[in-house]
PDB file with SEQRES, HELIX, SHEET and CRYST1 records, atoms N, CA, C and O in Angstrom:
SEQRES   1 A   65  UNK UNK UNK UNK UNK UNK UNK UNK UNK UNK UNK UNK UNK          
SEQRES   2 A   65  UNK UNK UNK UNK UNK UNK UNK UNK UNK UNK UNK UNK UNK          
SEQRES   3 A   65  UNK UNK UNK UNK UNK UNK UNK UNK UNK UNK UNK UNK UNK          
SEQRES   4 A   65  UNK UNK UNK UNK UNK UNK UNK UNK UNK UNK UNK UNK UNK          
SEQRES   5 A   65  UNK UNK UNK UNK UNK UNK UNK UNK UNK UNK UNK UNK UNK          
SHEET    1 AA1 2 UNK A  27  UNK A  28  0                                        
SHEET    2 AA1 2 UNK A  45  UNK A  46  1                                        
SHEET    1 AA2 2 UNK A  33  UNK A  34  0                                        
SHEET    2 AA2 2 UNK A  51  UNK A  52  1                                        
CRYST1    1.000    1.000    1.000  90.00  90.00  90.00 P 1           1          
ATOM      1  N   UNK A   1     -28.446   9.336 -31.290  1.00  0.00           N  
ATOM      2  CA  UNK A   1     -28.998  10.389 -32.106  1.00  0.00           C  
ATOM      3  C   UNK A   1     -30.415   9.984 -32.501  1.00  0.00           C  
ATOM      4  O   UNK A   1     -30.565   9.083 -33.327  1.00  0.00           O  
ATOM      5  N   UNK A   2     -31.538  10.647 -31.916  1.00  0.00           N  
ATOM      6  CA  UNK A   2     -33.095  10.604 -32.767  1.00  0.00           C  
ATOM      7  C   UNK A   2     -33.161  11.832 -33.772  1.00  0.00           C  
ATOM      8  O   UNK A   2     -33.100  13.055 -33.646  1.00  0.00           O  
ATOM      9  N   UNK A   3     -33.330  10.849 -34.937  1.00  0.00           N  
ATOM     10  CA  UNK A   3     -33.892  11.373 -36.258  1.00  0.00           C  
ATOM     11  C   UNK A   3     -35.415  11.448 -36.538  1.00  0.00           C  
ATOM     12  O   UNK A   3     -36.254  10.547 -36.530  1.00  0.00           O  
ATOM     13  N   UNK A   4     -35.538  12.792 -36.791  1.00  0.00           N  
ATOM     14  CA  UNK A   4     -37.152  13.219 -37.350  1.00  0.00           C  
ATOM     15  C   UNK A   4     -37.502  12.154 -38.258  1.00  0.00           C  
ATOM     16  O   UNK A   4     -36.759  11.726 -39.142  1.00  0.00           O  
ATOM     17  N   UNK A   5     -38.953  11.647 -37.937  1.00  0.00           N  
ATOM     18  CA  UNK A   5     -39.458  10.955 -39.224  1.00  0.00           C  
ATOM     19  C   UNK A   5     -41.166  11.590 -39.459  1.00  0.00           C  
ATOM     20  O   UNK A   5     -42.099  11.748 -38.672  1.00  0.00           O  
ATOM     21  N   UNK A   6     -41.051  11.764 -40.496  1.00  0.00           N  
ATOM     22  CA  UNK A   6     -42.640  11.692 -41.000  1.00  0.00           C  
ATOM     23  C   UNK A   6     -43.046  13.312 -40.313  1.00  0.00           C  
ATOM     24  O   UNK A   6     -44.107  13.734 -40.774  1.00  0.00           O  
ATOM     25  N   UNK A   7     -42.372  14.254 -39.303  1.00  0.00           N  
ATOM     26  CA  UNK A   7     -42.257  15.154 -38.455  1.00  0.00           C  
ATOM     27  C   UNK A   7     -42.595  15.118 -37.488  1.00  0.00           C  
ATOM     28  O   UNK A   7     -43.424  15.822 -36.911  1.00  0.00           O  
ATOM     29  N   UNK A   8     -41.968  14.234 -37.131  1.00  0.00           N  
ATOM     30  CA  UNK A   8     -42.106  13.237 -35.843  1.00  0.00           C  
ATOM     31  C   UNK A   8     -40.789  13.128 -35.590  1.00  0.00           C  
ATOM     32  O   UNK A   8     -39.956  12.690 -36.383  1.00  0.00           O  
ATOM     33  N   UNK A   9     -40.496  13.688 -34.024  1.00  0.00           N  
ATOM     34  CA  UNK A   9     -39.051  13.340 -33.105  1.00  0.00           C  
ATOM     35  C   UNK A   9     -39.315  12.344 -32.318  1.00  0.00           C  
ATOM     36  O   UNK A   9     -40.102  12.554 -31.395  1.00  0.00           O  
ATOM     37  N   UNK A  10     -38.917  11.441 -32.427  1.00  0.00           N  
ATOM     38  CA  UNK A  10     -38.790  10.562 -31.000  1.00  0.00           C  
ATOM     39  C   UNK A  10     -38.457  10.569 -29.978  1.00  0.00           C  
ATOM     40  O   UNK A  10     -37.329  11.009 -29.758  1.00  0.00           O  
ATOM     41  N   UNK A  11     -39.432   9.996 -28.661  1.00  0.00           N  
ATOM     42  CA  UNK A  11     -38.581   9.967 -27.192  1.00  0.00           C  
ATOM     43  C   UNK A  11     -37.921   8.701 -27.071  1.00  0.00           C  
ATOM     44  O   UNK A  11     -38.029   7.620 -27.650  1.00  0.00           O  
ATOM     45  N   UNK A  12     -37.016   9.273 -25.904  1.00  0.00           N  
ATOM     46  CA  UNK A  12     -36.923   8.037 -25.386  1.00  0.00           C  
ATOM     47  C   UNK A  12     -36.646   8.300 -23.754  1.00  0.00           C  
ATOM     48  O   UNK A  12     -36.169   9.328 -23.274  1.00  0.00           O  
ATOM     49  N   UNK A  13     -36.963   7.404 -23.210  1.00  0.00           N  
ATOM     50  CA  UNK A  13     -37.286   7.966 -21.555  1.00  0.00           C  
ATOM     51  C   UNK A  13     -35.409   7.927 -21.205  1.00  0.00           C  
ATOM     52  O   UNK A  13     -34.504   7.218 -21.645  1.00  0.00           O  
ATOM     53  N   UNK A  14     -35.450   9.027 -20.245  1.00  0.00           N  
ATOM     54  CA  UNK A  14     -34.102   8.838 -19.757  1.00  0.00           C  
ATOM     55  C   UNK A  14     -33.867   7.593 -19.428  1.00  0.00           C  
ATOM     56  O   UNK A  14     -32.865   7.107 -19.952  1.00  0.00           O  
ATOM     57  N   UNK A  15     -34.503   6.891 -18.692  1.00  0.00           N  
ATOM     58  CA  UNK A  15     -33.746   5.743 -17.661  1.00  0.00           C  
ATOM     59  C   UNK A  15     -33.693   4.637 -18.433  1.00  0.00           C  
ATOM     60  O   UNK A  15     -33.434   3.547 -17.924  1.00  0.00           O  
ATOM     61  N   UNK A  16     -34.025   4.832 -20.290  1.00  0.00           N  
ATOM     62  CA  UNK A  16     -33.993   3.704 -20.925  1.00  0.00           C  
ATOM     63  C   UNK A  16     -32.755   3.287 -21.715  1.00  0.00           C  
ATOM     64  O   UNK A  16     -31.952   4.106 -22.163  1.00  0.00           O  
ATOM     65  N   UNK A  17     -32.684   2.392 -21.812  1.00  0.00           N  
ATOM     66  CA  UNK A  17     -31.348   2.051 -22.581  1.00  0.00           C  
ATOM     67  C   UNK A  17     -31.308   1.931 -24.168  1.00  0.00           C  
ATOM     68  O   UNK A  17     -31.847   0.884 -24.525  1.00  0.00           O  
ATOM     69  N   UNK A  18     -30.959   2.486 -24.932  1.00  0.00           N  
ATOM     70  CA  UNK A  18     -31.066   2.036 -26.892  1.00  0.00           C  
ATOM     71  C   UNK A  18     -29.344   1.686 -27.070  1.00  0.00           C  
ATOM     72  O   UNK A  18     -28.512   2.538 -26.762  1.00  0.00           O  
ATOM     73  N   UNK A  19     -28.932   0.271 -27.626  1.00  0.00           N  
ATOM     74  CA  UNK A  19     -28.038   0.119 -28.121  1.00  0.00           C  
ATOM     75  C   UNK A  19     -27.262   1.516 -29.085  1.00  0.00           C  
ATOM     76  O   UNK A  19     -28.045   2.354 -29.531  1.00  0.00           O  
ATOM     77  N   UNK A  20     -25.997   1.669 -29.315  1.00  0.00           N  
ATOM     78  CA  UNK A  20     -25.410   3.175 -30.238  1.00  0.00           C  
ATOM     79  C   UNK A  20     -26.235   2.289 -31.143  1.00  0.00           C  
ATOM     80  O   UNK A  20     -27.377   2.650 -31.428  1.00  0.00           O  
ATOM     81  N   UNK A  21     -25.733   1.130 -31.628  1.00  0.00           N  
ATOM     82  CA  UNK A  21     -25.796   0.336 -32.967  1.00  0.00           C  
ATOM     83  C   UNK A  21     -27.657   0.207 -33.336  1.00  0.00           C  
ATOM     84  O   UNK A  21     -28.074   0.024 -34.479  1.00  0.00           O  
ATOM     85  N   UNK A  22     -28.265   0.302 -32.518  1.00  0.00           N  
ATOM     86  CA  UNK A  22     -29.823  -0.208 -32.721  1.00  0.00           C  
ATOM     87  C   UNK A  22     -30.185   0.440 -33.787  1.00  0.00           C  
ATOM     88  O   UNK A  22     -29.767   1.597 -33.838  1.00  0.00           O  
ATOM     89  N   UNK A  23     -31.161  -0.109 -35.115  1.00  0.00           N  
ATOM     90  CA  UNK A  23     -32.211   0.746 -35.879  1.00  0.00           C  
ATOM     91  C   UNK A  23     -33.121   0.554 -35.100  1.00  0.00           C  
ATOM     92  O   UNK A  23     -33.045  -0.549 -34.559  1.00  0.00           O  
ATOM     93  N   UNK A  24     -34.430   1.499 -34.636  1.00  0.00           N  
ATOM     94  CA  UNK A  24     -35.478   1.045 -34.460  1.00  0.00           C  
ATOM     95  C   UNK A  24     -36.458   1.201 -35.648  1.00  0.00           C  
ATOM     96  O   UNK A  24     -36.429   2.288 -36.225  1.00  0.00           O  
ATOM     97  N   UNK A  25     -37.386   0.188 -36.121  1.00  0.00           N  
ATOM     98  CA  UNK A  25     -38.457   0.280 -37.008  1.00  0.00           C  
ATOM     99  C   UNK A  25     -39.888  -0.219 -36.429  1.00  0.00           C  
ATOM    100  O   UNK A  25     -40.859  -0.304 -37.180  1.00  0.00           O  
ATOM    101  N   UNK A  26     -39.948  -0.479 -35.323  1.00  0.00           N  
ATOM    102  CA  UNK A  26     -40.737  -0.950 -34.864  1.00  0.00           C  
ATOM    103  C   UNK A  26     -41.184  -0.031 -33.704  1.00  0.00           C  
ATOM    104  O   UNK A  26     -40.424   0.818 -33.238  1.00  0.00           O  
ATOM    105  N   UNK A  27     -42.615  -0.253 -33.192  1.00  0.00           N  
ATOM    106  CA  UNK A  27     -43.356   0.478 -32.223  1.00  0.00           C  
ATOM    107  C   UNK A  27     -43.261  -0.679 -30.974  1.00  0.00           C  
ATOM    108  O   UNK A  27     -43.429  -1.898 -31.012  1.00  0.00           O  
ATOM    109  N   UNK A  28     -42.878   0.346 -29.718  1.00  0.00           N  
ATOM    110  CA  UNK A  28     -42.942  -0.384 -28.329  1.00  0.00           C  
ATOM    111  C   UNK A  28     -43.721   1.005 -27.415  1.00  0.00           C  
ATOM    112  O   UNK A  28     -43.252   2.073 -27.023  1.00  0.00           O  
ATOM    113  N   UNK A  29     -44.998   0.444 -27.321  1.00  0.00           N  
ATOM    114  CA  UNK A  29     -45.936   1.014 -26.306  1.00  0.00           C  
ATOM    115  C   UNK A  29     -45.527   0.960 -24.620  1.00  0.00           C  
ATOM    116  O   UNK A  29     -44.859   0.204 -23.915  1.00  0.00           O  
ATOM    117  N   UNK A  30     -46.036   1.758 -24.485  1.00  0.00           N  
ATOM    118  CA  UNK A  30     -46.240   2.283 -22.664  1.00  0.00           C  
ATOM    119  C   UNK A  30     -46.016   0.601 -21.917  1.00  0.00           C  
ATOM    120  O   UNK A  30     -46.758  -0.381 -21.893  1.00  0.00           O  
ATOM    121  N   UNK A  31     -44.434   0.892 -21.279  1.00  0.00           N  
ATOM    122  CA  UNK A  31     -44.234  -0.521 -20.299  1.00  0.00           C  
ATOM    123  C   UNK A  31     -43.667  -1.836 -20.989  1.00  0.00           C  
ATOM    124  O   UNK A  31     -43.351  -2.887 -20.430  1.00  0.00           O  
ATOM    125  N   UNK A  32     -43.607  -1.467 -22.567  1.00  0.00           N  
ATOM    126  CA  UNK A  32     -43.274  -2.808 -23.103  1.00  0.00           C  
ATOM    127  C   UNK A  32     -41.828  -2.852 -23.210  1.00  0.00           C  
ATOM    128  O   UNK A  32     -41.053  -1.896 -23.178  1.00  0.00           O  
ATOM    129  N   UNK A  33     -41.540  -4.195 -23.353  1.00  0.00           N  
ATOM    130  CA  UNK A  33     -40.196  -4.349 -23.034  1.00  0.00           C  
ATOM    131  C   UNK A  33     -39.397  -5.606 -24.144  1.00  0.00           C  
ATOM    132  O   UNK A  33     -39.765  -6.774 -24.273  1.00  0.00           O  
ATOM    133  N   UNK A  34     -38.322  -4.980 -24.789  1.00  0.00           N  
ATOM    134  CA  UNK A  34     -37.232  -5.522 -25.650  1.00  0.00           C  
ATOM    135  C   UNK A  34     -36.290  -6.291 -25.090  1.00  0.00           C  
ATOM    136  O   UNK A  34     -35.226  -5.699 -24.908  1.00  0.00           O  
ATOM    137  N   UNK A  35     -36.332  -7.687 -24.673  1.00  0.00           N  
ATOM    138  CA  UNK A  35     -34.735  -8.308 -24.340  1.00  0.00           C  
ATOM    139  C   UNK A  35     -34.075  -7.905 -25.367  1.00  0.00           C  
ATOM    140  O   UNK A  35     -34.235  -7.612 -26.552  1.00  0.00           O  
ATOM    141  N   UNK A  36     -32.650  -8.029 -23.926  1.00  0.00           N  
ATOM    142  CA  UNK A  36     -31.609  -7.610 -24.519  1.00  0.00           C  
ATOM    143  C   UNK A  36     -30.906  -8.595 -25.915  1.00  0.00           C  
ATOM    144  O   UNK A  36     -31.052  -9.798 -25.697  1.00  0.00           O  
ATOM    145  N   UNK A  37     -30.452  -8.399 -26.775  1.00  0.00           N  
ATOM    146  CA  UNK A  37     -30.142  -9.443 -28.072  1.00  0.00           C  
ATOM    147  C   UNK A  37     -31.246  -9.811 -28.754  1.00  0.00           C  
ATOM    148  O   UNK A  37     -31.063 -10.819 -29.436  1.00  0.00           O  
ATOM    149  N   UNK A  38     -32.676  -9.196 -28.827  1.00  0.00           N  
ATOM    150  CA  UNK A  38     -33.651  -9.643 -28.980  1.00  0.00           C  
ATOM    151  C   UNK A  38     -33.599  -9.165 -30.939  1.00  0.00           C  
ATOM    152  O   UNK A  38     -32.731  -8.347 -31.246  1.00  0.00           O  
ATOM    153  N   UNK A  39     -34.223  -9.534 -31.714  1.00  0.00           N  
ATOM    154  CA  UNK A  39     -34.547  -9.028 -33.192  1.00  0.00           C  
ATOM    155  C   UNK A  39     -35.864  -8.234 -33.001  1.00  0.00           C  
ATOM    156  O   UNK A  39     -36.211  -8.368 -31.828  1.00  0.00           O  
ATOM    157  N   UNK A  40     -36.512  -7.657 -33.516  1.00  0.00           N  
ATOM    158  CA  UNK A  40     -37.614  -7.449 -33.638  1.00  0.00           C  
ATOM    159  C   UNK A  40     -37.817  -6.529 -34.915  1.00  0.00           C  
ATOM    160  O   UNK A  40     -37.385  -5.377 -34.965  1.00  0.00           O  
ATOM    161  N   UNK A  41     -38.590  -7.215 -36.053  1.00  0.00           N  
ATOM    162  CA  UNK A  41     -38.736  -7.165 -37.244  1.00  0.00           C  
ATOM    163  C   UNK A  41     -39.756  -5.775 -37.043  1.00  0.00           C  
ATOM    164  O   UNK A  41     -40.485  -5.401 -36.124  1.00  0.00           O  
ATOM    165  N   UNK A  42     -39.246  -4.959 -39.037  1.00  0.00           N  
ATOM    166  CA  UNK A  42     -39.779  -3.666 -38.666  1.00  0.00           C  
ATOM    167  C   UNK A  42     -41.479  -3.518 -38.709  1.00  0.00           C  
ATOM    168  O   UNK A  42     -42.074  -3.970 -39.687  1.00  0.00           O  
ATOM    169  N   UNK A  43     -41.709  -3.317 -38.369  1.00  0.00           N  
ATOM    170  CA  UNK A  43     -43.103  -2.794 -38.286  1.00  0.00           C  
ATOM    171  C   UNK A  43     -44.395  -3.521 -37.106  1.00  0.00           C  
ATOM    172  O   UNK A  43     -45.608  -3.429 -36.915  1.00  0.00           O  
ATOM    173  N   UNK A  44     -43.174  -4.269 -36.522  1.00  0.00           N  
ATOM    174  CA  UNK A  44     -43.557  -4.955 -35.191  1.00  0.00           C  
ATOM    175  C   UNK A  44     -44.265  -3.874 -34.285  1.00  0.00           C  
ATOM    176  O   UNK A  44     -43.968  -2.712 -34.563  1.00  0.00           O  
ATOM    177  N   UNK A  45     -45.183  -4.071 -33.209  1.00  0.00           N  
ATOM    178  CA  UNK A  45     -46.051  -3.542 -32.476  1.00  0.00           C  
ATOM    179  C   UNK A  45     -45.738  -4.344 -31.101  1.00  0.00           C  
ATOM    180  O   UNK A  45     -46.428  -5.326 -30.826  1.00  0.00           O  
ATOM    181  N   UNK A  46     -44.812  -3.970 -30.337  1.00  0.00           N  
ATOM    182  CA  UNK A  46     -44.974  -4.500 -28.654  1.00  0.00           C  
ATOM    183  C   UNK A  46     -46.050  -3.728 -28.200  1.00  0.00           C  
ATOM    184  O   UNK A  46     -46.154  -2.506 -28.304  1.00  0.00           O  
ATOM    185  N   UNK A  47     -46.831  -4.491 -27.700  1.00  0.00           N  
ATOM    186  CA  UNK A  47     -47.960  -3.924 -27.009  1.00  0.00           C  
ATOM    187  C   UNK A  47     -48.279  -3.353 -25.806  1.00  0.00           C  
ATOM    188  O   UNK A  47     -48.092  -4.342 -25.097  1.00  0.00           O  
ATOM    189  N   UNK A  48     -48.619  -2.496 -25.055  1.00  0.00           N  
ATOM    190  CA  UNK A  48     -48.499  -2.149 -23.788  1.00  0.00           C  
ATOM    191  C   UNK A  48     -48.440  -3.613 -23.178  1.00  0.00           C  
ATOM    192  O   UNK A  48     -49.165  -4.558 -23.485  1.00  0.00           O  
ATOM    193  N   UNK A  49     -47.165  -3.583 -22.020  1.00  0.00           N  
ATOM    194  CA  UNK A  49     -47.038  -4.425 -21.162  1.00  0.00           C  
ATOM    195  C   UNK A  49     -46.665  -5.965 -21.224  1.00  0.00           C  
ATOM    196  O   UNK A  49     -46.530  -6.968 -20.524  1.00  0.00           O  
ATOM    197  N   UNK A  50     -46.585  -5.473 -22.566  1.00  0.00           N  
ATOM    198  CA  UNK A  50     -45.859  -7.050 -22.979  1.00  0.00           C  
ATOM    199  C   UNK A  50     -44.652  -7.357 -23.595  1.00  0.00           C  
ATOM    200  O   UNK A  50     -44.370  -6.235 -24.016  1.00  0.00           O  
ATOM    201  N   UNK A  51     -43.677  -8.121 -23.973  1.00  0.00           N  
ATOM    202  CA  UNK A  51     -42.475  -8.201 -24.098  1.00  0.00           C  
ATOM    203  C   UNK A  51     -42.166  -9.394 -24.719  1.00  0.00           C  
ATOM    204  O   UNK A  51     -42.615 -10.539 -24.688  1.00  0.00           O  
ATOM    205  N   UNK A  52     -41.094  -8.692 -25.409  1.00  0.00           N  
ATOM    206  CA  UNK A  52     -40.643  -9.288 -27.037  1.00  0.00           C  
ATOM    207  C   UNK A  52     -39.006  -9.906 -26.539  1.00  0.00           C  
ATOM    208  O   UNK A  52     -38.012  -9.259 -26.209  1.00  0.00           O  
ATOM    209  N   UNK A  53     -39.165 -11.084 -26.621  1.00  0.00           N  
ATOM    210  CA  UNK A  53     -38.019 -12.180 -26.444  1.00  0.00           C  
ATOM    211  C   UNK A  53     -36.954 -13.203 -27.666  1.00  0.00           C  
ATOM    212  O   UNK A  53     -37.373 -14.345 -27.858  1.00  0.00           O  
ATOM    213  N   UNK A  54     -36.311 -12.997 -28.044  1.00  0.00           N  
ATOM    214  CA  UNK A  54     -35.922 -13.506 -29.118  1.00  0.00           C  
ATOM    215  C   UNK A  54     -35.707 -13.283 -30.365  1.00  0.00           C  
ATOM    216  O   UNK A  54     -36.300 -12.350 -30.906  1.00  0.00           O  
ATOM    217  N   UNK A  55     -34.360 -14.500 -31.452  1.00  0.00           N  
ATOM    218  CA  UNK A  55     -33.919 -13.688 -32.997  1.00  0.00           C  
ATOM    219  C   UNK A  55     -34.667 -14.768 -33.506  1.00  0.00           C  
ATOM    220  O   UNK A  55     -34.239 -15.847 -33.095  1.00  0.00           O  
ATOM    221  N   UNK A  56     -35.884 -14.868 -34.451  1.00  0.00           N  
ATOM    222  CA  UNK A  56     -36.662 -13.604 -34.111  1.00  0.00           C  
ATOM    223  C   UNK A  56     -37.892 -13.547 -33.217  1.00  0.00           C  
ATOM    224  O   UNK A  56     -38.639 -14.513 -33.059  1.00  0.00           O  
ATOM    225  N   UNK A  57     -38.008 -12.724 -32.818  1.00  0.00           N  
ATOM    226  CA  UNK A  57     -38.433 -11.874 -31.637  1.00  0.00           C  
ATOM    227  C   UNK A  57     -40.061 -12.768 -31.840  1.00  0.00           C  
ATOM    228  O   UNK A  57     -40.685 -13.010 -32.874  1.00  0.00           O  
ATOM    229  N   UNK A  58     -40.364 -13.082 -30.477  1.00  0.00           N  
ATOM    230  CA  UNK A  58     -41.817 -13.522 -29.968  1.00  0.00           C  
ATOM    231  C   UNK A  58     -42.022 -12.703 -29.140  1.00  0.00           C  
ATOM    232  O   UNK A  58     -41.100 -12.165 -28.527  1.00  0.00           O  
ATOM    233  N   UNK A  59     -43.658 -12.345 -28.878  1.00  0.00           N  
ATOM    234  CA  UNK A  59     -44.584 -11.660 -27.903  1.00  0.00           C  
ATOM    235  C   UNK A  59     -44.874 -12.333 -27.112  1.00  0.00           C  
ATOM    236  O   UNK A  59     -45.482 -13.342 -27.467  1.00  0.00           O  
ATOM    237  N   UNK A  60     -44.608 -12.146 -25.690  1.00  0.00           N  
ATOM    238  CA  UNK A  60     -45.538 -12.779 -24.768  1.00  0.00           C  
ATOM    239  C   UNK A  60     -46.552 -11.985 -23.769  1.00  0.00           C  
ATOM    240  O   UNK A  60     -45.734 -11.609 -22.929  1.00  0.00           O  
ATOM    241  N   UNK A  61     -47.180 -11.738 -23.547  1.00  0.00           N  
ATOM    242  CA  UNK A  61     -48.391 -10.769 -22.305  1.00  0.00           C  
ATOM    243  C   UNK A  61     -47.366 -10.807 -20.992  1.00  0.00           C  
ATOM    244  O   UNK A  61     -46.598 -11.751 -20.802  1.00  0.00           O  
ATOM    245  N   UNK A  62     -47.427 -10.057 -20.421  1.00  0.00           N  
ATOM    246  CA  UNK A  62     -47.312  -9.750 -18.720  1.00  0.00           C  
ATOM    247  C   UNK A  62     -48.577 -10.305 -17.928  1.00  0.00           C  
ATOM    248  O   UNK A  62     -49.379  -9.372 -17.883  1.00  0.00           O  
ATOM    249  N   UNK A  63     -48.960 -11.120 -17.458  1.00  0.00           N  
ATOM    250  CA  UNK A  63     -49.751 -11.189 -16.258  1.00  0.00           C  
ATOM    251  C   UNK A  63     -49.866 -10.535 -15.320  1.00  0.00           C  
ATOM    252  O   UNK A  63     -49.028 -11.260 -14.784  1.00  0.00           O  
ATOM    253  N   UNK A  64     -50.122  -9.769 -14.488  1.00  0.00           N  
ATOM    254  CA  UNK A  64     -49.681  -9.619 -13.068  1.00  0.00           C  
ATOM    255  C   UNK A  64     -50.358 -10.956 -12.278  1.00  0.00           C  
ATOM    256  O   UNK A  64     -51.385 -11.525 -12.647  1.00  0.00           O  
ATOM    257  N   UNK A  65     -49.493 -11.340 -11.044  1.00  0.00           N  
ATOM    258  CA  UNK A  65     -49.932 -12.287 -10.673  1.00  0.00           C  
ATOM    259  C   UNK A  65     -50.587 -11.535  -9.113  1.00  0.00           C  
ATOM    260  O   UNK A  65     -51.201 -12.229  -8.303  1.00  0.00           O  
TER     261      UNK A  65                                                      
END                                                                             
């Protein structure tokens, strides 16, 4: 279930996965990515293309190699 905030609906892309149980409070930009079991404290910012690992949750960049 996405709840209106602020009058604001949220997406979420079909092919993505949200735990039933998840709160989200935090922002994840274009490509960024949540391990699975990961924490990520509210008002956190994943940044395009980078990805949040761990309780609690670290940022690391994507490279392309």
């Amino acid at each position: 279930m996405l709840i209106e905030h602020r009058g604001a609906r949220p997406t979420v892309d079909e092919s993505a996965y949200v735990s039933p149980a998840a709160v989200i409070g935090a922002e994840v930009r274009i490509h960024g990515v949540v391990q699975v079991n990961t924490r990520v404290s509210a008002g956190t910012v994943v940044p395009i293309r980078w990805v949040a690992v761990g309780d609690p949750a670290q940022l690391f960049s994507v490279i392309d190699g």
